[in-house]
N, C-alpha and C positions, 0 to 999 in steps of 0.2 A: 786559721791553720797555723802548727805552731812550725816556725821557722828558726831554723838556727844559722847566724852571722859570726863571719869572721871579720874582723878590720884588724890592716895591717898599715901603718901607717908613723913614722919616727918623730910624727910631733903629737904626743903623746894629748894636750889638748883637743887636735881633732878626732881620737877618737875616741875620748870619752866622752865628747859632744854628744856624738853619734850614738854611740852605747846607751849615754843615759836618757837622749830624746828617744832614741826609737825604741828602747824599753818599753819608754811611759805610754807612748803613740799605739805602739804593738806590745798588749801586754802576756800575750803568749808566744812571741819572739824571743830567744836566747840568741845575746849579742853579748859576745869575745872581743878583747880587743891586745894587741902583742906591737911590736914597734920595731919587729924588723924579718926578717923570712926564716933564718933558723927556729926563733920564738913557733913561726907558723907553722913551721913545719910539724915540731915538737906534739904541739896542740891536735895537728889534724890527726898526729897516730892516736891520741884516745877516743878523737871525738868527731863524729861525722856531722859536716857541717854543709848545707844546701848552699850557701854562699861564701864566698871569700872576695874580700875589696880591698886591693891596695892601691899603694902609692906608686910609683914607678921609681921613686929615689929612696929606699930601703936600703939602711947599714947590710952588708952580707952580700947580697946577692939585688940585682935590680927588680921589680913588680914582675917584670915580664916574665921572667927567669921564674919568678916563684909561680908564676900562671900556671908557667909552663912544666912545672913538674905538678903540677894539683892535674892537671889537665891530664898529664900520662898517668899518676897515682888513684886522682880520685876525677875521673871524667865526666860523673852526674851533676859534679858541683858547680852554680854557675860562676861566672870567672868575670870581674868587672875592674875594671881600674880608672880611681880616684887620683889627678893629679895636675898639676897643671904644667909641666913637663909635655909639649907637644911637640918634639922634632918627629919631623917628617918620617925619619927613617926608621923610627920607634914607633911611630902609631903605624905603619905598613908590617912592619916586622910584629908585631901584637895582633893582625888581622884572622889571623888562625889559630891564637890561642884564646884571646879575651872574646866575652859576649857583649860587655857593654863599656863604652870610653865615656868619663863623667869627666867635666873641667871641674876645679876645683876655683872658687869656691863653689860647692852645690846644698843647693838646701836641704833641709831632713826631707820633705815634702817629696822634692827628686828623686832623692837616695831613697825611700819606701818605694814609692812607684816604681822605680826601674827594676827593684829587688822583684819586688812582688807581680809584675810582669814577665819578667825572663824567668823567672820559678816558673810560673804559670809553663809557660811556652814550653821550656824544658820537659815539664811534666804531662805535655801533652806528647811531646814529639818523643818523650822516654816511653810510651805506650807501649806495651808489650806486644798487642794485636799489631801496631804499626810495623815493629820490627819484624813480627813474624813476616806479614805480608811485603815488607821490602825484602828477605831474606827468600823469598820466592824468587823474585827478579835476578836473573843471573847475570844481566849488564844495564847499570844504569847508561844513558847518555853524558859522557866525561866536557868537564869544560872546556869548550875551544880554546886551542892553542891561541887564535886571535887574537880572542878576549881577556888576556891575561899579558900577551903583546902588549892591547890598547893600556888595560889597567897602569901597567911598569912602566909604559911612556907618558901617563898622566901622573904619575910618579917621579919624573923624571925631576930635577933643579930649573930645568926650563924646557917643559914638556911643547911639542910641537905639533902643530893643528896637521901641517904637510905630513908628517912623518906615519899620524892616524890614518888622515886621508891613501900614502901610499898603502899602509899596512892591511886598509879593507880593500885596495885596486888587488892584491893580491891574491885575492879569491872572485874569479869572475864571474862566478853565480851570485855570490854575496852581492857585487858590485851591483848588478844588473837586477839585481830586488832592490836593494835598497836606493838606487837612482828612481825605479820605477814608482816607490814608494813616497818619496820625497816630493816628486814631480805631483802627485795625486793632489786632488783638494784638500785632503785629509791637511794637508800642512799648510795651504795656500799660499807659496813664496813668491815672490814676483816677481821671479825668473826662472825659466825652464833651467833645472842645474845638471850638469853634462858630466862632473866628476867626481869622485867620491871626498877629495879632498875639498870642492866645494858646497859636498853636502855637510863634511865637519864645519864648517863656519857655520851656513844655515840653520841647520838644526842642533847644531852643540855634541859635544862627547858623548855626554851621557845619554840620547835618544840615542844614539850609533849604537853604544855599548849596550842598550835594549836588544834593539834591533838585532844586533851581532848574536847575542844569547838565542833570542827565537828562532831564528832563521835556524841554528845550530840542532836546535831540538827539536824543530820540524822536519830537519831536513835528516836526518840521523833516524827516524822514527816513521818515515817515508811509508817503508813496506810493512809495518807493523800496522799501520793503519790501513794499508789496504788488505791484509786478509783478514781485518776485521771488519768492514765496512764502513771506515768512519773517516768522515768530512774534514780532511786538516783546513780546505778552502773556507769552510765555514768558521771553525773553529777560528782561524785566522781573522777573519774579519769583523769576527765578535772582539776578540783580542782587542783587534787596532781600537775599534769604538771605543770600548770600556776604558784603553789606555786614551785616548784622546779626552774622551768624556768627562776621565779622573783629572787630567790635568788643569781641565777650563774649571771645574769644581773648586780644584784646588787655588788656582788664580783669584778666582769668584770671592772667594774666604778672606783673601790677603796673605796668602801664603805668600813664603817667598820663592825668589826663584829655585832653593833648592830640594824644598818642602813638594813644588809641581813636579820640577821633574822628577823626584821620587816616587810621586803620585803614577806619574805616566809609566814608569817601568815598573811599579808592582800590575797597575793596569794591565802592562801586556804581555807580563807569567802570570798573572792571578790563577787561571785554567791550566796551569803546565803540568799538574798531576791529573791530568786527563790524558796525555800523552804517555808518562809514566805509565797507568794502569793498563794504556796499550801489552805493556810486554805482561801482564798476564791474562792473556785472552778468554781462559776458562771463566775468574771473575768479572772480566768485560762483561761476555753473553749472557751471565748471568744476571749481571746489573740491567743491561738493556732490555732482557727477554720481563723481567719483574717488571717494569718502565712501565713496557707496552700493555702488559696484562691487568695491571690496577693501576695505572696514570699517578702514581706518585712521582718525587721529583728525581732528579739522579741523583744529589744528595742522598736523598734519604732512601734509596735502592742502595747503594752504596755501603751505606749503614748497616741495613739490616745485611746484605751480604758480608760485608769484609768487616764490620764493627768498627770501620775508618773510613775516610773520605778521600777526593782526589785533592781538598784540599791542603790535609797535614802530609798527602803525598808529594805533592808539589813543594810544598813548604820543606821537607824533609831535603828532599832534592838540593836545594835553594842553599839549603843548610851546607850540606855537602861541599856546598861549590862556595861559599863562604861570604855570602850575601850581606848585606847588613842585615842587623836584628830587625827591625821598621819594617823591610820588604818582606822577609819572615814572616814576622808576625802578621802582617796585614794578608800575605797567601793564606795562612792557618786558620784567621778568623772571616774571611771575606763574605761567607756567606751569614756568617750569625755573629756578626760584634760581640753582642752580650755577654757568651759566654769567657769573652776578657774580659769584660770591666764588671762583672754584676760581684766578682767578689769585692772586691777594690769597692766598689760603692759600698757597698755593705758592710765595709770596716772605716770606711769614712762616716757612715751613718753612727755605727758604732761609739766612733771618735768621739763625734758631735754633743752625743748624749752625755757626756761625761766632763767637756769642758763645760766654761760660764757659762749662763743664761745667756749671755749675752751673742751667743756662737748659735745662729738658728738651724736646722737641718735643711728647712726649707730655702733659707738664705742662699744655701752650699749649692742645692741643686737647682735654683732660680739664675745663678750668676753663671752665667755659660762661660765668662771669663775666668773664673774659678777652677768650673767643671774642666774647660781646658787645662786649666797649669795640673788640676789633680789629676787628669789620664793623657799624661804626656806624651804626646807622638799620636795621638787618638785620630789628626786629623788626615794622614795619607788613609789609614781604614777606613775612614768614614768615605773619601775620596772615590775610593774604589768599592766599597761596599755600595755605597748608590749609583756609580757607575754600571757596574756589573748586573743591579737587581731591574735598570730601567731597562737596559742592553736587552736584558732578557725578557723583561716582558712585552716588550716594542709596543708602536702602534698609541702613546700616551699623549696625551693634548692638555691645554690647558682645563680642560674641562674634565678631565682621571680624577677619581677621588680615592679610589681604590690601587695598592700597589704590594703584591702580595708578596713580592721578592725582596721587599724595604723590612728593616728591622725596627719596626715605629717605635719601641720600647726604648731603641738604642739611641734613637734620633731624640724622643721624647727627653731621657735622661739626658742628653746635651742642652736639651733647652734648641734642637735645630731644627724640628718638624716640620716649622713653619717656610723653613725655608726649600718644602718640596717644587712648590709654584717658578720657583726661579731655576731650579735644577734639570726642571719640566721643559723649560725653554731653553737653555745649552745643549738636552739630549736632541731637540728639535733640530737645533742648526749642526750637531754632529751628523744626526743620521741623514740630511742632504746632506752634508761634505763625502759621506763615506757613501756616497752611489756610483763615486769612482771604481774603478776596477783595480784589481790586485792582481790576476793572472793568477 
């Protein structure tokens, strides 16, 4: 697909770097390159461009700045910033203009992939059927005041565990879920915890700041779900699993700690455009009554009524509220990986054929070490992609050879099939931890 690149960048080396490898790499890519933000600006009135990457220390005007008018000007385009410039108050202040933060130095390798994934993503979530049907919805669920509380105090020069902990005491429903929750096997701590500030120690910020979002959209979304008939109890406890289940996945791999917890909180919005679709009731019934009549999946009910998912509704949501891209994207693709990466393979295969001999295709797609560095961020999807597909089909033993909810193609092309047998055994010891009750 032909793509057209902006870089903007004042040391004129890196990007002609860039220009001249991802020419040669992508050779139906059109890649610009200018060395400060007037330049940019210039350029973008002739020329519509899908990406623009800068620097954040551009002559003129700073990266952000320039985002930040491409962002009001030309809002399809995605917006990425190259630099190695990280004060705190710069990458918070860039969180609602940029799509993607790259440290510099990043490899061509990176820089393709990230382009060519947030294009992707962009161009899923720019769907015009998408729009229509959120332009139906006359109130989305707005993000908790809480959770934007918790965010700025983890933001904070010397952010405070206590000051999290007061800030969820101050919702007593909150408090009293998420005590109840913590307390549950699901987490298994070694002490009954009595407070909210010492549920932040135990289970960390960023479970709270999950937590804090769900609760928010459950509980907001209440009566929406009862005159439709639908199970938030349920719903809920698939969540927690899937979000558990992605986490221990994630551990299992060698993630690190902040690769799980990412895991666990796409885990437990993965389904939150299930909730969305609430507020169109008409297409609800619609979807469920087709469900019941031909036994196809809600997916694919879904589909064929609204020509989109609860998926990219969820994800859009997500979007909205200013998620990272990873948790995005892994809500968008959770049910069918592939349709991210099979183009990206496919221009890798592409690549392949065209370097030395000495460059095998099979090589590319035998070295899972590889296959990781080439679909960067692959592993929170994968995470919750097998989370969600066992969650669903329940009732699996070592003895399952069949798994109809797994994207085997997606697993295959990782080179991670193999590793169903062990994944088989973590869904084991999740779903006894979760025969605790949630109320």
């Amino acid at each position: 697909m032909i793509r057209r690149i902006l870089f903007v960048d004042n040391n004129s080396n890196t990007s002609r770097e860039f220009k001249e490898t991802l020419s040669s790499v992508c050779r139906e890519w059109m890649v610009e390159s200018v060395v400060n933000g007037n330049a940019a600006m210039n350029i973008m009135s002739d020329t519509q461009f899908d990406a623009v990457i800068s620097d954040i220390l551009i002559p003129g005007m700073d990266g952000v700045k320039l985002l930040d008018f491409v962002n009001d000007r030309y809002p399809d385009t995605v917006r990425i910033i190259h630099s190695t410039f990280t004060e705190p108050e710069i990458v918070l202040k860039s969180k609602n203009t940029v799509h993607q933060f790259l440290m510099k130095p990043c490899s061509v390798e990176t820089m393709k992939n990230t382009i060519e994934r947030t294009c992707i993503l962009r161009d899923l979530l720019g769907n015009e059927i998408l729009k229509k049907t959120i332009a139906r919805i006359r109130t989305l669920p707005s993000l908790p005041v809480l959770y934007n509380l918790i965010v700025e105090e983890m933001h904070a020069p010397e952010p405070s565990l206590k000051k999290v902990g007061d800030l969820i005491s101050q919702d007593i429903s909150m408090s009293a879920k998420i005590l109840q929750l913590v307390n549950s096997a699901l987490f298994g701590l070694p002490q009954k915890i009595t407070s909210p500030q010492q549920a932040v120690v135990y289970v960390g910020i960023e479970t709270l700041k999950s937590l804090v979002l769900s609760f928010h959209v459950f509980s907001s979304l209440e009566d929406d779900a009862d005159s439709c008939g639908f199970s938030l109890l349920k719903m809920w406890k698939h969540s927690l699993k899937t979000s558990r289940l992605a986490k221990d996945i994630a551990r299992a791999e060698k993630s690190d700690r902040k690769a799980a917890e990412e895991a666990m909180i796409a885990g437990m919005l993965h389904d939150i455009g299930k909730l969305v679709l609430l507020k169109l009731p008409v297409r609800y019934n619609e979807v469920m009554s087709l469900v019941e009549t031909t036994g196809c999946s809600h997916s694919e009910a879904e589909y064929t009524v609204m020509k989109t998912s609860h998926a990219e509704l969820g994800a859009y949501l997500l979007g909205l509220w200013g998620l990272s891209g990873s948790i995005v994207e892994t809500v968008t693709f959770h049910h069918n990986p592939s349709k991210l990466i099979n183009n990206m393979f496919e221009t890798q295969k592409d690549v392949s054929k065209e370097e030395s001999s000495e460059t095998k295709t099979e090589d590319i797609n035998s070295n899972s070490g590889s296959i990781e560095q080439y679909t960067s961020g692959f592993a929170t999807l994968t995470a919750v992609h097998v989370a969600n597909a066992l969650a669903m089909q329940e009732n699996c033993t070592s003895e399952t050879t069949s798994f109809p909810e797994i994207d085997m193609p997606y697993l295959k092309k990782l080179g991670l099939a193999e590793k169903l047998p062990e994944w088989v055994g973590l869904y084991k010891k999740t779903m006894q931890l979760s025969e605790a009750k949630f109320g």
